[in-house]
C-alpha positions as MATLAB code, in Angstrom:
seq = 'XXXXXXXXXXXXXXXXXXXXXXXXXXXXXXXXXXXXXXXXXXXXXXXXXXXXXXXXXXXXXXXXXXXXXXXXXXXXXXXXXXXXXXXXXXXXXXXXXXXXXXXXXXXXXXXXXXXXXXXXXXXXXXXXXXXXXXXXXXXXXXXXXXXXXXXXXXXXXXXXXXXXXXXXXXXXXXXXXXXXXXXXXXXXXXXXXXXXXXXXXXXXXXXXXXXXXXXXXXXXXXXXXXXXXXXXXXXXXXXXXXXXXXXXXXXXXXXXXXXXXXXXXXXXXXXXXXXXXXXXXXXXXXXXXXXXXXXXXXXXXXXXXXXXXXXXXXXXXXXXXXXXXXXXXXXXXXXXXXXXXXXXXXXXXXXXXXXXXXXXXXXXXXXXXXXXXXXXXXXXXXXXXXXXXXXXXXXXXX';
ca = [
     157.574   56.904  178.902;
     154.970   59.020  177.594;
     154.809   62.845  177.312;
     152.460   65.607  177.287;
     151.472   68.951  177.323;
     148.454   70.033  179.309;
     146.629   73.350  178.910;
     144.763   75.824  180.973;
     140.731   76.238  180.008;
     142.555   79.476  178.436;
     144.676   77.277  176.597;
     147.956   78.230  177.754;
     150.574   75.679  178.522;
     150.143   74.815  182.648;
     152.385   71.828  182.905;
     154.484   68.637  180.903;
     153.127   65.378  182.082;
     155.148   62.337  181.613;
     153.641   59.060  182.173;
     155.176   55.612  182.799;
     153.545   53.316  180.094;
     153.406   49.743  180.388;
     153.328   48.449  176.586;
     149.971   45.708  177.291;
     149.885   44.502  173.622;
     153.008   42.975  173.906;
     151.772   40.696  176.743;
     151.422   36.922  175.575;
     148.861   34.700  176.798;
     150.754   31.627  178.905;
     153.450   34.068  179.062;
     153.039   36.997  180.938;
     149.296   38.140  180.413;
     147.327   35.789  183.241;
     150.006   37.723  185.731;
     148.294   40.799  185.614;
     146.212   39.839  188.297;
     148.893   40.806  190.018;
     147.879   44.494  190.136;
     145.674   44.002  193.156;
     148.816   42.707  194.985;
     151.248   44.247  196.955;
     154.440   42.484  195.389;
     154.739   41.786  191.689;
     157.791   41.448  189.664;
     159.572   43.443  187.610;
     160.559   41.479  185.052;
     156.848   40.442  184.443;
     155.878   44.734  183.082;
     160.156   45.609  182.133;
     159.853   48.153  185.142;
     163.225   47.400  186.462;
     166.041   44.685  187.511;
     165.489   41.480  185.327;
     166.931   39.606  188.229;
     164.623   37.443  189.537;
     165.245   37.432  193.008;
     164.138   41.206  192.897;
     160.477   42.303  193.703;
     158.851   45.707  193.634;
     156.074   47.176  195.228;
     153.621   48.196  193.056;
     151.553   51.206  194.530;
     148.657   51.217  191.400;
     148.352   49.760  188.722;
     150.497   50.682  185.433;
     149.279   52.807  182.371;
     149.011   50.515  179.366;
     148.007   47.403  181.441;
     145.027   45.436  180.022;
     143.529   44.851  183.488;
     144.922   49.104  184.530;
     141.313   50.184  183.073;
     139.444   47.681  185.142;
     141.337   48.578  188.474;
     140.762   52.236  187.668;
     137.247   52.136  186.972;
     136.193   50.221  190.141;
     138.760   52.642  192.449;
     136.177   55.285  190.967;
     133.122   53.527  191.390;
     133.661   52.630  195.290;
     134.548   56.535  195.857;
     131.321   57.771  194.004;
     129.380   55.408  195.628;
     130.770   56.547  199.048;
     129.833   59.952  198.247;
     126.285   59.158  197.360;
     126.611   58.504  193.822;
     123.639   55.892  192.334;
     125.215   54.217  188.757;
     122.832   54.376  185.743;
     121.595   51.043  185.128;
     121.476   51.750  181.137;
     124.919   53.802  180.886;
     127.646   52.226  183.764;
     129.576   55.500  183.497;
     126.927   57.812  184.763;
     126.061   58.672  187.956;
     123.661   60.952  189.713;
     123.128   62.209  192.702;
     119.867   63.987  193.490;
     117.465   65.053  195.908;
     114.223   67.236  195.861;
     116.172   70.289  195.000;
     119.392   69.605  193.880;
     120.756   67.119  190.969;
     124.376   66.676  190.127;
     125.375   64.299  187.715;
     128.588   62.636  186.858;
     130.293   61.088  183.919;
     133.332   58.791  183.026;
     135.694   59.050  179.957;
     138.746   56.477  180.604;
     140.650   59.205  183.115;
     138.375   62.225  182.172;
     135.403   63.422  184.124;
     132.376   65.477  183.115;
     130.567   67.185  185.813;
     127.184   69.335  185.622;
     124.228   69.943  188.191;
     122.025   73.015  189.111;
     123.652   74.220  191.777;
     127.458   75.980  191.184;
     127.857   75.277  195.254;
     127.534   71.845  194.890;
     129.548   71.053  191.758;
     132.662   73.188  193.452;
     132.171   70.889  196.448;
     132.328   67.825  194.662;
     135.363   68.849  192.924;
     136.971   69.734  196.185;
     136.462   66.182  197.769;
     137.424   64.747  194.618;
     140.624   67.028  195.085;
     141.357   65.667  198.235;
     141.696   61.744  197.099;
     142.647   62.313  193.175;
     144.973   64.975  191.345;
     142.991   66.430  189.196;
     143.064   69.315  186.659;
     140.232   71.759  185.756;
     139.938   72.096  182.169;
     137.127   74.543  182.255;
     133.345   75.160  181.648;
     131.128   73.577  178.891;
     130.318   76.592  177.110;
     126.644   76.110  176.196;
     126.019   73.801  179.169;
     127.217   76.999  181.214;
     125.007   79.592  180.330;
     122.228   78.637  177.967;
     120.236   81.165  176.440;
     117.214   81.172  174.498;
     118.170   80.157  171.507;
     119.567   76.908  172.688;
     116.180   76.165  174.584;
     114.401   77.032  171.014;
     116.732   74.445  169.565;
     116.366   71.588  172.064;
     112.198   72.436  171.273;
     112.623   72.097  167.743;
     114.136   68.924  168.190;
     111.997   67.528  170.338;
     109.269   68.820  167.704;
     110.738   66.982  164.892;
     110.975   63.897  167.069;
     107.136   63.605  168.099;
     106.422   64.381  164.472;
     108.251   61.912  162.672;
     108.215   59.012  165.113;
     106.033   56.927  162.353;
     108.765   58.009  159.640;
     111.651   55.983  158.386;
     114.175   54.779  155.218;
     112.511   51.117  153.647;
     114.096   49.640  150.387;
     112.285   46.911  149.019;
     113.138   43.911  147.109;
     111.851   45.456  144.070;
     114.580   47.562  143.724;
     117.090   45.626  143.432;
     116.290   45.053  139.539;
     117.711   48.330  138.845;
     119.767   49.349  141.665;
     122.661   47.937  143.949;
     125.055   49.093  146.109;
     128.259   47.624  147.036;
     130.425   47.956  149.353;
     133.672   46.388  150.632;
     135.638   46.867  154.383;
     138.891   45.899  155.849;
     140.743   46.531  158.879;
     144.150   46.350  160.551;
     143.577   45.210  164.443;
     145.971   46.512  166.262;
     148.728   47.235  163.666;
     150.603   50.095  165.306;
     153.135   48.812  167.418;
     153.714   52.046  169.517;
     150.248   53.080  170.629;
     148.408   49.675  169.600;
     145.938   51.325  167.453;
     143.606   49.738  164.690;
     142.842   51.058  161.122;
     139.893   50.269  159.403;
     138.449   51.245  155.663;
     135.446   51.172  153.399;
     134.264   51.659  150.182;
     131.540   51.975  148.631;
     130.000   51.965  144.868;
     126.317   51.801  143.348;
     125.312   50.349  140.332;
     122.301   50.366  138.325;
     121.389   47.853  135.742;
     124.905   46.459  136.424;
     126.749   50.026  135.780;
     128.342   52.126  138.594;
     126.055   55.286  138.478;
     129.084   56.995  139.178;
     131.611   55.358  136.513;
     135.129   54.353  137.667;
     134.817   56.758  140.720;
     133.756   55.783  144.559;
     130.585   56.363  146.444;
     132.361   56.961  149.272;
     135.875   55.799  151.044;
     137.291   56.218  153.969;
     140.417   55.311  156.086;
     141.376   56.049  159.693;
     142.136   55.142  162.764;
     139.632   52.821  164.816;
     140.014   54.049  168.116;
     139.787   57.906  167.392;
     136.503   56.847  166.009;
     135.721   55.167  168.836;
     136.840   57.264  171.492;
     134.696   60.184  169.571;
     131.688   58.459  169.273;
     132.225   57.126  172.827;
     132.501   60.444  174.028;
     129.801   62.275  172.210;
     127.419   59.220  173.202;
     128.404   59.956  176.898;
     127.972   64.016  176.417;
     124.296   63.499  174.344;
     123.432   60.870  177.804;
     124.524   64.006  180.258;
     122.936   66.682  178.335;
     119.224   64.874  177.763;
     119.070   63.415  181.122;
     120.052   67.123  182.933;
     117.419   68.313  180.219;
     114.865   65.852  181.539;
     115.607   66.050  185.003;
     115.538   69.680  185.045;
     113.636   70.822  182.133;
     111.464   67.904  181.840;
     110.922   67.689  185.462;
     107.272   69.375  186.014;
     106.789   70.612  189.569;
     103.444   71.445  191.253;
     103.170   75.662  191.093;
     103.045   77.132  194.912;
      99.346   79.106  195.579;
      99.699   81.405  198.762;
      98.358   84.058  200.326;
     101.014   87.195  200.486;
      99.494   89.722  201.842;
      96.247   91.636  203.442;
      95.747   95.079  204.081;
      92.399   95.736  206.294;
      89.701   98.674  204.871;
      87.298   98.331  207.343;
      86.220   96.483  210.666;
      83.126   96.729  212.127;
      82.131   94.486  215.561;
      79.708   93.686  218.309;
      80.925   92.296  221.072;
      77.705   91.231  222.648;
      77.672   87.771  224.132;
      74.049   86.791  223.021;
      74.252   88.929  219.538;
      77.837   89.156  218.513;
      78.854   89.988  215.149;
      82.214   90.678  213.133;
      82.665   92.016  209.257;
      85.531   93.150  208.152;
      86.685   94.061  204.420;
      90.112   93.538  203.378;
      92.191   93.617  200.103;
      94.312   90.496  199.921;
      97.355   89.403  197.373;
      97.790   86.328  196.220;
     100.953   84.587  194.475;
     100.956   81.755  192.463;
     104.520   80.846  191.935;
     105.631   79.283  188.347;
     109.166   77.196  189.276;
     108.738   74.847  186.203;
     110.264   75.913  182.578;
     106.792   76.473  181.136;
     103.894   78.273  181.655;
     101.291   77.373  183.961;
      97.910   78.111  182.895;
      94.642   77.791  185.770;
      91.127   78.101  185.982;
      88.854   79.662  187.462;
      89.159   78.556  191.709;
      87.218   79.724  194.537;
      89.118   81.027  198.125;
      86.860   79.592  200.818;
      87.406   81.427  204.541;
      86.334   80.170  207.883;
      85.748   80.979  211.607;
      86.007   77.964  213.814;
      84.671   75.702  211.073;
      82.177   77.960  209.492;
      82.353   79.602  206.477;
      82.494   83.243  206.898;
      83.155   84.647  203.454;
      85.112   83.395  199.701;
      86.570   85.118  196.534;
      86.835   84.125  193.204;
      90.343   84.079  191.297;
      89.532   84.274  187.552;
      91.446   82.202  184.985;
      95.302   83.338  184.394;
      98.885   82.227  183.334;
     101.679   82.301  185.243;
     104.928   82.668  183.105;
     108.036   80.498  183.305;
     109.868   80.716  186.460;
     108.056   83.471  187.604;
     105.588   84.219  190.125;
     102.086   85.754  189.251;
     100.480   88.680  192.028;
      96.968   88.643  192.250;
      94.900   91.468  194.180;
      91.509   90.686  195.721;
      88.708   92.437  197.449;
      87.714   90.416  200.152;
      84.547   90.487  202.565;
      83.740   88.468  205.661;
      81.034   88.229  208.052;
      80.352   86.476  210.725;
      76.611   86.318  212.417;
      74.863   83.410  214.527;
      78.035   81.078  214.284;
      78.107   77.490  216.063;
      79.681   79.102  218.961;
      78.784   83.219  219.900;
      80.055   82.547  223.193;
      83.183   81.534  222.001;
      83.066   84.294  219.162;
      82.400   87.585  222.111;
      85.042   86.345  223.400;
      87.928   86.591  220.546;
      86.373   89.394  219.648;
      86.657   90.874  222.981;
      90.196   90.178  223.055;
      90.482   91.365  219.033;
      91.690   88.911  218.353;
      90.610   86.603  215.198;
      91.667   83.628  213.870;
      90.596   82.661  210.114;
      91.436   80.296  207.471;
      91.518   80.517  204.215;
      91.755   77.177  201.697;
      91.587   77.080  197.486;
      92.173   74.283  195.393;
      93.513   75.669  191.152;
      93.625   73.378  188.198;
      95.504   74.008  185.403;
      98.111   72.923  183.231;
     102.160   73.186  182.681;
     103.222   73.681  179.240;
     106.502   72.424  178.210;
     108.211   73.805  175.133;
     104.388   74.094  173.328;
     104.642   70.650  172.686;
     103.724   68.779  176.371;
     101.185   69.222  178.991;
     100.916   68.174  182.533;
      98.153   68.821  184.089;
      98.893   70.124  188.080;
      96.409   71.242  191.274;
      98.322   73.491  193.759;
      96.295   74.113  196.905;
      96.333   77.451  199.438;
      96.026   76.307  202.965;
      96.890   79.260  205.091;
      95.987   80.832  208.686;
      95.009   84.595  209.152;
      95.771   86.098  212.792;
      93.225   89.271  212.550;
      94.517   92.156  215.396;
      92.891   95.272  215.986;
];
């Protein structure tokens, strides 16, 4: 049996877990290791894992499949990849315990550690959903929040820029040691290891040392360069685990972050000055001035900087007026308001017939179309260059 104590996110003492553990090292090939195939059977027997009667007219039922098994990772792995894949989970080709799920607005990504999960996405909604569906099939515990993956500030985003500085500036760098120096220096080094020595918990130890030497003489005397002793699979499970959480963190970074979306140009608002009309079905005539606001809408997590564009409106076809939006920046997730003075006039269009007659029942119907290009800039380091186009209708009642 194995024991122990599980803590709240608060770290307070929420239950005692003890765990039936199946001691797998001991299993001997010929013997009794081939039979653990037996885990995706109903029947197995107990004499085979010590779990009961040695008689061996006695079966059990196994329901899953032991702790401490060397096939119980397997079986556990694939139970969680069927149930992520039937809730819409796609498996990273590169990293087989990620998964994502994602659509046009929403990402949620999912990682495996043996029995422990690591969940993040951009939406609180959906991550509390996912953990109640996962509720409903697994017991599970919440051990809390992530704290810089919860809330990151500024000073986190400056940090993930400086890295990503430091990385596109020193892509051509590196450590070479050439043959040459190997007349005056050397370094030595020696490492053992113990494979599974612990008989309890079936862990490894490995060491190394390590000394340098120049012109034959340690540069350091009788003393070591460096040493070190511990256990094999705390290293690995560390390194395992901080491989997975680096994985999570730049792939939500460059989904999210990274992931440059086209900026939305609209047309908010118009408030009318003036109208002045002729309803005459040879001569008709319509000009109107009105004061218009524009937004240009920033979602991405840099600014967006435009040019100079051009708002073309039209009656019918025709063009009937424009206005110029001058050159601006809209900041990070923000949207920009633009005010405009706006004039249109309509004389001698394709149609007047057609024309007396909307304006008869005051009734006008314009559109207005722009075209921007600019530029989204990520962290001062990337650009991406994006055209967001205004396609709108104006219903003019007086």
């Amino acid at each position: 049996m194995g024991f122990k104590t599980k803590p709240n996110p608060d770290g307070l003492i929420c239950k005692h877990k003890a765990r039936l553990v199946v001691k797998g090292y001991a299993q001997q090939y010929g013997v009794d290791y081939q039979e653990t195939l037996l885990l995706w059977q109903d029947i197995c027997r107990a004499t085979r894992w010590g779990c009961g009667s040695r008689q061996e007219d006695y079966v059990y039922l196994l329901r899953k499949a032991l702790y401490g098994l060397k096939k119980a990772p397997r079986a556990w792995y694939e139970t969680m990849d069927k149930h992520l894949t039937r809730l819409g989970f796609v498996r990273s080709q590169s990293e087989a315990t990620l998964y994502v799920k994602t659509d046009d607005v929403q990402i949620l990504i999912v990682s495996l550690y043996v029995d422990d999960m690591l969940v993040t996405g951009n939406q609180l909604v959906l991550i509390q959903s996912f953990k109640d569906e996962m509720n409903k099939v697994f017991e599970m515990t919440n051990l809390g929040v992530m704290k810089f993956m919860h809330s990151p500030s500024d000073k986190h985003f400056s940090a993930a820029k400086r890295v990503l500085r430091y990385i596109k500036g020193a892509i051509a760098l590196g450590v070479q040691f050439s043959k040459i120096c190997r007349k005056w220096f050397e370094l030595l080094g020696y490492s053992d290891s113990d494979w599974e020595g612990c008989v309890d918990d079936s862990r490894s130890t490995l060491g190394y040392i390590h000394k340098d030497f120049t012109n034959g003489k340690s540069l350091l005397g009788s003393n070591l360069k460096n040493f070190a002793s511990r256990s094999a699979k705390k290293i690995l499970a560390f390194v395992t685990a901080f491989a997975v959480f680096m994985t999570v963190v730049i792939l939500t970074f460059a989904l999210t972050v990274m992931h440059v979306k086209i900026p939305k140009f609209r047309l908010a608002s118009i408030e009318v000055e003036n109208i002045n009309f002729s309803s005459s079905s040879i001569y008709p005539s319509f000009s109107m001035r009105f004061d218009a606001g524009l937004a240009i809408k920033n979602m991405n997590f840099g600014n967006y900087k435009y040019e100079d564009s051009t708002i073309t409106l039209a009656y019918r076809g025709t063009k009937v007026g424009e206005a110029l939006v001058s050159e601006g920046r809209a900041n990070t997730r923000s949207t920009e308001e633009i005010e405009l003075a706006v004039d249109v006039t309509l004389r001698n269009v394709s149609s007047n017939t057609i024309m007396a007659s909307d304006i008869n029942t005051r009734i006008l119907t314009l559109t207005s179309h722009g075209r921007q290009h600019g530029e989204v800039h990520l962290l001062k380091v990337f650009k991406k260059k994006k055209s967001p186009q205004m396609n709108c209708t104006i219903n003019i009642n007086w």
